[in-house]
C-alpha positions in Angstrom: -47.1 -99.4 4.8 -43.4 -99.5 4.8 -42.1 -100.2 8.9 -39.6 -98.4 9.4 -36.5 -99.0 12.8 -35.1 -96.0 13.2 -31.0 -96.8 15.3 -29.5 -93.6 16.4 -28.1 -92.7 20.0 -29.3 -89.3 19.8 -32.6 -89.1 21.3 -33.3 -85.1 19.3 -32.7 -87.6 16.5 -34.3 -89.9 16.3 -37.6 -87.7 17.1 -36.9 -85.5 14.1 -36.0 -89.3 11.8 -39.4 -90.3 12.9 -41.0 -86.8 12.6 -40.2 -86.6 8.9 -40.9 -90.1 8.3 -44.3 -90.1 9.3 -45.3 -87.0 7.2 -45.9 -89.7 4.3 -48.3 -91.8 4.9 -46.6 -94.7 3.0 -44.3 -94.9 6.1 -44.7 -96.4 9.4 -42.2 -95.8 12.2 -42.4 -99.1 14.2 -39.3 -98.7 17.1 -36.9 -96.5 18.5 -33.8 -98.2 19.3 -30.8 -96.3 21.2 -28.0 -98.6 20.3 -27.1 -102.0 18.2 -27.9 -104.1 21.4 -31.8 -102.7 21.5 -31.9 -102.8 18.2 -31.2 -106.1 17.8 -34.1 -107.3 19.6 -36.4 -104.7 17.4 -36.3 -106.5 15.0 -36.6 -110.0 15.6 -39.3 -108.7 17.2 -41.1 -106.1 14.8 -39.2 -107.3 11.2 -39.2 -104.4 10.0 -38.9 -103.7 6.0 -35.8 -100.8 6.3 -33.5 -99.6 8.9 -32.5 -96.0 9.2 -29.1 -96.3 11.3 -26.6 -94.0 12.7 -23.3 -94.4 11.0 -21.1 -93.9 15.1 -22.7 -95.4 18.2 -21.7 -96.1 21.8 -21.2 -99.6 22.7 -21.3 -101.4 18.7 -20.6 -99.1 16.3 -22.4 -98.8 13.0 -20.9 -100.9 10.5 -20.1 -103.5 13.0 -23.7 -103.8 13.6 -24.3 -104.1 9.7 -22.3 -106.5 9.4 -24.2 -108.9 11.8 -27.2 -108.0 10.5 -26.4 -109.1 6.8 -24.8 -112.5 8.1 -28.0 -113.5 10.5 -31.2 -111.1 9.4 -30.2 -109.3 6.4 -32.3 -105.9 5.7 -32.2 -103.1 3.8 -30.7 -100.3 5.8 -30.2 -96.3 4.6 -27.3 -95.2 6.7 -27.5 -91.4 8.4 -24.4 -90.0 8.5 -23.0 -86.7 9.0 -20.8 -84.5 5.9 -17.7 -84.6 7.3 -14.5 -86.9 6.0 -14.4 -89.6 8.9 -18.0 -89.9 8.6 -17.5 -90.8 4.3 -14.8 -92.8 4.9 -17.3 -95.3 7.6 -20.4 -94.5 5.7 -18.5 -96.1 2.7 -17.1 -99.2 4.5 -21.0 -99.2 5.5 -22.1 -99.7 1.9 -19.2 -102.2 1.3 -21.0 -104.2 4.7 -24.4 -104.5 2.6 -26.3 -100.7 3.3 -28.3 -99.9 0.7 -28.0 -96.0 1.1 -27.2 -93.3 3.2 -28.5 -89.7 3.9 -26.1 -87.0 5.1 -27.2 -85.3 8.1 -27.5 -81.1 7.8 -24.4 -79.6 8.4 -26.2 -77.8 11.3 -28.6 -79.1 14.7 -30.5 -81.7 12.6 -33.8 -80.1 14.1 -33.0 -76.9 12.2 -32.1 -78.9 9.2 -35.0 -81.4 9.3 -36.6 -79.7 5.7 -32.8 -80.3 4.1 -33.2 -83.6 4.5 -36.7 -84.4 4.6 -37.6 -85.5 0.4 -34.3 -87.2 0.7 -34.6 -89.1 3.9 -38.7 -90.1 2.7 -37.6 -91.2 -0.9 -34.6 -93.6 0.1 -36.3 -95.1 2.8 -39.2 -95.8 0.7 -35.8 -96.5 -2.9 -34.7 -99.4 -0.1 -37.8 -101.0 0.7 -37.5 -102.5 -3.1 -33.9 -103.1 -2.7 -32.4 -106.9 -2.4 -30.3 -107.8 0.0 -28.3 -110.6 0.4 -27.1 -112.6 3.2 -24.0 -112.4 3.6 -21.4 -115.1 4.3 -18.2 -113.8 6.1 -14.7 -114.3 4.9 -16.6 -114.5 0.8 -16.2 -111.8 -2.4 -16.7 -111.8 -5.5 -13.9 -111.3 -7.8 -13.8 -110.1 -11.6 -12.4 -111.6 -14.3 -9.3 -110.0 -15.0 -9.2 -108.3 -18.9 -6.9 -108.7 -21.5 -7.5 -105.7 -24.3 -6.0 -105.5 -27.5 -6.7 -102.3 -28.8 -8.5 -99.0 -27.1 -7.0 -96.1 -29.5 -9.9 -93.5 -29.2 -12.4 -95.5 -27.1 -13.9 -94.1 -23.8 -16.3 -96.2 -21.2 -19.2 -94.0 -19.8 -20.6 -95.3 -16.5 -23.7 -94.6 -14.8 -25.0 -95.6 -11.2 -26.6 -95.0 -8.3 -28.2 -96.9 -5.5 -26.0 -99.9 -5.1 -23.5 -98.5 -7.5 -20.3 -97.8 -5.0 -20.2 -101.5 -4.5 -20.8 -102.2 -7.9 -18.3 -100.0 -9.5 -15.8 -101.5 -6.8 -16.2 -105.0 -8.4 -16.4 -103.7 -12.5 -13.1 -101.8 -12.1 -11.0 -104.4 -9.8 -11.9 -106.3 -13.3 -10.0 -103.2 -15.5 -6.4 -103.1 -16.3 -4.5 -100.6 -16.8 -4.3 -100.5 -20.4 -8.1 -100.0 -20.8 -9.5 -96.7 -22.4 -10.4 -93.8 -20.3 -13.0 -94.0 -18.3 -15.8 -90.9 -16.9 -18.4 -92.2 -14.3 -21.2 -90.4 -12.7 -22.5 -91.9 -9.1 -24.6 -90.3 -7.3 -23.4 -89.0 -4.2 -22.4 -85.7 -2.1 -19.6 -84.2 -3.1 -17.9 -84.6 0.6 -17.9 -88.7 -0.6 -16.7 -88.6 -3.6 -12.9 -87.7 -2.8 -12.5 -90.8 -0.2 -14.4 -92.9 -2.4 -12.3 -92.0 -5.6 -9.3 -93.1 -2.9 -10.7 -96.2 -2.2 -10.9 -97.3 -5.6 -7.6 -96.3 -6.5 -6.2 -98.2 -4.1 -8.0 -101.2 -4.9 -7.8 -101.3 -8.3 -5.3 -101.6 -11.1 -6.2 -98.5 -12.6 -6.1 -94.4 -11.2 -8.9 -93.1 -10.2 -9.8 -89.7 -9.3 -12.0 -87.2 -9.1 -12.6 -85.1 -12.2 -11.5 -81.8 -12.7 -12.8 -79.5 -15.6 -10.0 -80.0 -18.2 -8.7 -83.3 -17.8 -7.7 -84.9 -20.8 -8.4 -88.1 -20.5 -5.6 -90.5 -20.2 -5.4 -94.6 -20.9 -6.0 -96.7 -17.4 -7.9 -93.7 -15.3 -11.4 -93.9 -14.0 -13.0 -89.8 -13.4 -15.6 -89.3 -11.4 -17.5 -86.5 -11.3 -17.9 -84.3 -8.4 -21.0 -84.2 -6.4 -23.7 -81.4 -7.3 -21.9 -80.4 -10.7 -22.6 -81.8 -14.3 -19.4 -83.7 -16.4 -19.7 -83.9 -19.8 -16.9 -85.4 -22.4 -15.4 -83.0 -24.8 -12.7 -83.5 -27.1 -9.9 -81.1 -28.8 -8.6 -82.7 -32.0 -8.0 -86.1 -31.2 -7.8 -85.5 -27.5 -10.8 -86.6 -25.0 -11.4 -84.0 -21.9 -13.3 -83.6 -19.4 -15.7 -80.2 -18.8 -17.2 -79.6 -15.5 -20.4 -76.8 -14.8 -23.3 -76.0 -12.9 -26.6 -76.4 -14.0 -30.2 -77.6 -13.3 -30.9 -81.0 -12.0 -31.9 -83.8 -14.3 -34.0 -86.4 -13.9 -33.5 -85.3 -10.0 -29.7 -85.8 -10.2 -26.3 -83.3 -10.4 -25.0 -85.1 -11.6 -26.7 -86.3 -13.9 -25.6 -89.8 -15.8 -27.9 -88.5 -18.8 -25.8 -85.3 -19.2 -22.6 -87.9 -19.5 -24.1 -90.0 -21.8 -26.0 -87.6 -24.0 -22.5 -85.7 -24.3 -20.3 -88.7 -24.8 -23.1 -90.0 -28.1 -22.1 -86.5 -29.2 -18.7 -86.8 -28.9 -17.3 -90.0 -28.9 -20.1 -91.9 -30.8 -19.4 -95.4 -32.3 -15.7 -94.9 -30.2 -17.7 -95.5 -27.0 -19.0 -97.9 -24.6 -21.8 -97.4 -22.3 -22.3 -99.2 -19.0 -25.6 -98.8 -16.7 -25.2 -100.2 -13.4 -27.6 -100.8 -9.9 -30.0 -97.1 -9.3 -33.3 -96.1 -8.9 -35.0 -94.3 -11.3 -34.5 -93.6 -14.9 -31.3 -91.6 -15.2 -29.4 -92.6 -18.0 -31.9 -94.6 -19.6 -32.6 -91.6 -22.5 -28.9 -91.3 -23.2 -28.0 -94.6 -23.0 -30.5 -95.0 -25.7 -28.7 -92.0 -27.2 -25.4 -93.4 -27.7 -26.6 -96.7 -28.5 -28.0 -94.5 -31.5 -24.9 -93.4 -32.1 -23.1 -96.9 -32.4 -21.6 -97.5 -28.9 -21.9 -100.6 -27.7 -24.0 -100.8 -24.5 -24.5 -102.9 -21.1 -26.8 -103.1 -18.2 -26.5 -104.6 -15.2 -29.1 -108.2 -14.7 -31.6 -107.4 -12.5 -30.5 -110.7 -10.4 -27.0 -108.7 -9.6 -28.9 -105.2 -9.3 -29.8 -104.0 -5.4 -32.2 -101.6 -7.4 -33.1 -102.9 -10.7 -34.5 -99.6 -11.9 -31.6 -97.4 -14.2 -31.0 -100.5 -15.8 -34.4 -101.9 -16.6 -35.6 -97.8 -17.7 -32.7 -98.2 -20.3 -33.7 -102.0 -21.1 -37.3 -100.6 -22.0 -35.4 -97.7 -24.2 -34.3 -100.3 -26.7 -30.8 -98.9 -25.7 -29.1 -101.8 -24.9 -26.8 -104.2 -26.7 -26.4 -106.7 -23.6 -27.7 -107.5 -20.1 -25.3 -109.0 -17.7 -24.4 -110.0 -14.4 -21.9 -107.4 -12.5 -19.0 -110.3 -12.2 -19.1 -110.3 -15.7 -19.1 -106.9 -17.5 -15.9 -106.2 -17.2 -15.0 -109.1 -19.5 -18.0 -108.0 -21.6 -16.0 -104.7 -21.8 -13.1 -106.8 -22.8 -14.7 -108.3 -26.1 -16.7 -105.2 -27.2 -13.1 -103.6 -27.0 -11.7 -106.2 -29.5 -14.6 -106.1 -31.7 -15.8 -109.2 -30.8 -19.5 -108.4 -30.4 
């Protein structure tokens, strides 16, 4: 059994968090907590193995509370949050403070839209109970080597992630410069996060990033991420790169999907790209991973010891689709010498 502490200050909520959860009987709801201060003594008390917490509560807000928590009892947590831009913007300074996850509330009374989220809310609690989480020691952060490329006519980096993956794409591109080739990511997310979280990286890093619009052509020292419940794939008009966005089913549970990036960029780019699998659950990506590898990119996952979710990467480890398995403060300079043909 997975126990469960459910923190939200709305009592209607967290009835309906506990209603759903209990519906599978791999989850146990051990407390109730109104606020950080309750909660605090939930679990020293019950250790619980994942926390479902309210992003804005009275008294100690959410990610305040998360941050205590990682520094004295670290735990997985799945943050439940509500669609609108204040509540990205904290949900992802939540993730940065060590969640492992989040849920967006319905945009309507949660009790009307308890079925919207109930699949979700079931399969990240039970995603997180597998997740590692570090303690975390204030004032520390890792830093990426800083790249030095000699050549990127024609090359393109595909990334894929998921769970774990907004921290983990935070460190690989404060690692990029701006003279690196193009790059398309696919994280999973709502669409409602993806515009803050494309901010956040562009302010942190050397290179643009921005949210990816269909007919970009992809330009030198810019990151694209695709939007949230719509496919990207990479197409290319002579000897130009750009970027086609479009509806369609979901794959491998995911729109989008990092195996309709990669299986497009094999087809497009081929030996002229470079393929990078980072921190998720479950196997998108692994199939066209393998599929580019096929093709002649040069591929990397992220170690399992870096990984809060060691399951994209190992799917496409047990593909035979990768070249090289490293440790997230180190791919970007992996990057740097598959760029200059040095492996």
């Amino acid at each position: 059994m997975i126990k469960v502490l459910i923190v939200d200050d709305s009592a209607t909520a967290r009835h309906i968090l506990r209603e759903i959860l209990e519906s599978d009987k791999r989850i146990e709801v051990v407390g109730l907590a109104a606020d950080a201060y309750i909660a605090r003594d939930m679990i020293v008390a019950l250790k619980p193995d994942v926390i479902c917490l309210d992003v804005e509560m009275p008294r100690m807000d959410g990610v305040t509370f998360l941050q205590k928590l990682m520094t004295y009892f670290p735990t997985p947590v799945v943050m439940v949050s509500s669609l609108t831009r204040k509540s990205a913007q904290v949900t992802l300074d939540a993730l940065e403070a060590g969640a492992v996850d989040y849920v967006a509330k319905p945009h309507s009374n949660i009790y009307d839209g308890k079925e919207e989220i109930r699949e979700e809310l079931i399969q990240k609690v039970i995603d997180a109970s597998y997740a590692r989480v570090q303690k975390i020691i204030p004032g520390t952060k890792i830093i990426a080597n800083r790249l030095s490329i000699a050549e990127t006519t024609n090359k393109v980096i595909a990334i894929g992630s998921s769970t774990g993956g907004t921290e983990a794409l935070k460190v690989l591109l404060q690692g990029i410069p701006k003279n690196s080739p193009a790059i398309v990511i696919v994280q999973h997310m709502p669409d409602s996060f993806v515009g803050p979280f494309a901010s956040r990286l562009n302010s942190l890093c050397e290179i643009d990033v921005k949210v990816a619009s269909s007919g970009d052509f992809l330009a030198m020292g810019t990151a694209y991420i695709a939007k949230g419940g719509l496919h990207m794939v990479l197409r290319r008009s002579g000897a130009r790169y750009y970027i086609e966005i479009g509806e369609g089913r979901k794959v491998n549970g995911h729109c989008p999907s990092v195996d309709v990036l990669f299986n497009s960029v094999s087809k497009i780019a081929g030996a002229n790209a470079l393929g990078v699998i980072l921190t998720g659950m479950g196997n998108d990506g692994a199939r066209g991973m393998y599929n580019m590898h096929q093709a002649g990119a040069k591929t990397i996952a992220q170690s399992e010891e870096t990984c809060v979710v060691f399951g994209m990467p190992k799917e496409a480890i047990k593909l035979g689709g990768v070249d090289h398995i490293i440790p997230l403060p180190d791919i970007a300079s992996t990057l740097l010498t598959c760029l200059n043909g040095q492996k």
